[in-house]
C-alpha positions in Angstrom: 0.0 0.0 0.0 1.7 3.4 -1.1 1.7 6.5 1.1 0.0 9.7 -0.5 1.9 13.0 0.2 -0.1 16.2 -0.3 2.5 19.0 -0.2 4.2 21.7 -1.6 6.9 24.0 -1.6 6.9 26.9 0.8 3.8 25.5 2.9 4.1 24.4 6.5 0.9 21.5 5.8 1.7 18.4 5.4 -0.6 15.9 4.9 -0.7 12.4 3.7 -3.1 9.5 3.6 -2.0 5.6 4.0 -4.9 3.0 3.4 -7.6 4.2 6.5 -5.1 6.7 8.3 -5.1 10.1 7.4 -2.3 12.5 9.1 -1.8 16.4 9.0 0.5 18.0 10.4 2.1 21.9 10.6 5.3 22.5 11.0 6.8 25.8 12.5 8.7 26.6 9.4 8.0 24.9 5.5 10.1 22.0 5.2 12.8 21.6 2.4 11.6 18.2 1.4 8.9 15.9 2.3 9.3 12.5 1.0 7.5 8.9 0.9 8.9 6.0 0.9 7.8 2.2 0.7 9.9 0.1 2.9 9.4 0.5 5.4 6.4 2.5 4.9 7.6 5.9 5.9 7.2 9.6 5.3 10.8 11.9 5.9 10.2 15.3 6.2 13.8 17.6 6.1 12.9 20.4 8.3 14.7 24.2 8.3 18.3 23.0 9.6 17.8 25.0 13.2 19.8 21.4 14.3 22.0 19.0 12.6 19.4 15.9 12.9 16.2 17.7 10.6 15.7 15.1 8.9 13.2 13.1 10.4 11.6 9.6 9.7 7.8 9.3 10.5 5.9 6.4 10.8 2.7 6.2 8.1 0.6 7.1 11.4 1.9 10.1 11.9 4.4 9.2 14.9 8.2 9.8 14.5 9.9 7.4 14.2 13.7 8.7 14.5 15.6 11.3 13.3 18.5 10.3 10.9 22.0 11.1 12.2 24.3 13.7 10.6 26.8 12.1 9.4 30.5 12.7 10.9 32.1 14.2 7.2 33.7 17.5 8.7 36.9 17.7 10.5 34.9 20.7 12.8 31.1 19.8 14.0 30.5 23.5 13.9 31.0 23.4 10.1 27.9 21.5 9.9 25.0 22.5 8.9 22.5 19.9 8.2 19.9 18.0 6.0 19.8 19.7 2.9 17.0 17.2 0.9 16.1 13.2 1.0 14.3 12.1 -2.1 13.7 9.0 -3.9 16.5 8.7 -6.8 16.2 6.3 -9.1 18.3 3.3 -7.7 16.9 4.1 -3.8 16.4 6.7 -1.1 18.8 9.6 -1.3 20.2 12.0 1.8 22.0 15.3 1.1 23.5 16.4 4.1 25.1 20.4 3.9 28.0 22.0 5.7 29.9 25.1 4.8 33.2 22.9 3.3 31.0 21.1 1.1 27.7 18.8 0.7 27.6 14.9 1.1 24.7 12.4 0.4 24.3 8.8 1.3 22.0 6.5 1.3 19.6 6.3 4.6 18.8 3.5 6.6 15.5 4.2 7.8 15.3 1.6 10.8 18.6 2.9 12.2 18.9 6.5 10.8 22.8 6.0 9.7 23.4 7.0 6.5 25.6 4.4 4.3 27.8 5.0 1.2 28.5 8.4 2.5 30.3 10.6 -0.2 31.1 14.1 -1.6 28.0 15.8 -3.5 28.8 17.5 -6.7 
């Protein structure tokens, strides 16, 4: 059963639907990205990077899950900035995590909220 993700750009709603459960819920600033994903069935909203760990993993009911875990690519922690976007690329679930030396993605374990295959982006 797929999860359906009413959102878009710039809006603090999200919403999505999965079988009988419907969720809604507002966030204090518009996310960056708000994607679903299959398995297991989850929705990852990035939010505004006020922490290092916005990225965070909810279950289709609406509960959260975990948050994934910034992964340790800068030499300083205070160079880190955080999740830029997770979407669904076309061979699995993509991560882009941002600090000011560069970007990295990886590919996000959404049981454990490590990020493998962790490399530059771009």
């Amino acid at each position: 059963m797929a999860i359906d993700v009413r959102w878009r750009e710039g809006e603090r709603l999200v919403r999505w639907s999965w079988g009988d459960v419907a969720v809604e819920m507002t966030f204090p600033a518009p996310p960056a990205s708000v994607t679903a994903w299959a398995d297991p069935p989850s929705v990852i909203v990035v939010e505004r990077a006020d922490r290092l760990d916005n990225a965070v993993v909810f279950e289709p009911d609406g509960t959260e899950r975990l948050r994934l875990r910034p992964p340790a690519v800068s030499p300083e922690r205070h160079w880190d900035v955080g999740f830029y976007v997770v979407y669904a690329g076309s061979d699995g679930l993509v991560a882009v995590f941002s600090t000011r030396v560069g970007d990295f993605w990886g590919r996000p374990d959404l049981l454990t909220g490590e990020l493998s295959s962790v490399a530059q982006w771009r």
